[in-house]
N, C-alpha and C positions, 0 to 999 in steps of 0.2 A: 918168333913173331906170334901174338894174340892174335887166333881168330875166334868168329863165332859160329858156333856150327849145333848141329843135331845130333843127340843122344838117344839114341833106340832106347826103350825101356818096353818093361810090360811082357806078355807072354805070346807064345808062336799064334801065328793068325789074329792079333788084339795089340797092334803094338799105339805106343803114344811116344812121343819127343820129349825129352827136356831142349831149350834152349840155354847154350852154355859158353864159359869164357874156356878157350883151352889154347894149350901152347899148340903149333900146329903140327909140330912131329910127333905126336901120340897120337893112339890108337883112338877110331871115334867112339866107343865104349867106355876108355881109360879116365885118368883121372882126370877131372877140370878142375878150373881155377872156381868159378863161380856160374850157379844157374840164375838166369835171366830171365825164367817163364819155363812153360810148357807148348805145346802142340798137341792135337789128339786129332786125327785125321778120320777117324771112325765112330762120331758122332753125327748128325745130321741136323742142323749144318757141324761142319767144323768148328773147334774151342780152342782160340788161341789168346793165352794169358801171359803178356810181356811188362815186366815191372820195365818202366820206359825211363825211370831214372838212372836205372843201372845199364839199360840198354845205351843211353845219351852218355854216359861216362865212358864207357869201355870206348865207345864208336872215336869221341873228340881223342881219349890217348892211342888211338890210331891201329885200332883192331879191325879186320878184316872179315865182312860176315861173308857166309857161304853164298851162292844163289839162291837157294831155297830158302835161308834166313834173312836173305835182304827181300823177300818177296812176301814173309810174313809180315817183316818189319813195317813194308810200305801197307800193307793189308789194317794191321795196326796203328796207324799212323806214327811211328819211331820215327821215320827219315825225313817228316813233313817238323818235324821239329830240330831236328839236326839242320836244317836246310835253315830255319828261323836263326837258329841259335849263329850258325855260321855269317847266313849275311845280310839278317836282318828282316824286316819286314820290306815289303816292294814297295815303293811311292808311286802313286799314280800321278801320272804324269801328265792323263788327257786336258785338266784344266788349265794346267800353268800356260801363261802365253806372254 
């Protein structure tokens, strides 16, 4: 199974994330499938850059992101489009009678 998960990068005390497609029995260092963004958590604010089309593919063939990548994702707005794509825009309903 694809998940999506976090790639520690960078040096001791300075670290940054890649966001990546990887199989889920590898190591979280190991090889991925494909990067999806970064993270840097040690900026002020925080720098989170998610190509959101790649994000939107992975997610519909049915990849499983981490907690912490489903918390960027929504940070990001990724799952406010997943949620479109899946079912739609909402009808407002208050005027019909």
């Amino acid at each position: 199974m694809v998940s999506l998960r976090l790639k520690r990068m960078g040096c001791k005390n300075n670290p940054f994330y890649r966001v990546v497609a990887v199989d889920s029995r590898l190591k979280r260092d190991g090889k991925y499938i494909e990067s999806l963004g970064y993270y840097d958590p040690k900026t002020e604010p925080f720098t989170i850059k998610i190509d959101t089309d790649k994000a939107v593919k992975w997610i519909s063939y049915g990849a499983k992101p981490s907690q912490t990548v489903r918390s960027l994702f929504k940070k990001a707005g990724v799952l406010s489009l997943v949620h479109e794509m899946k079912y739609g825009k909402t009808k407002n309903t208050e005027n019909s009678v």
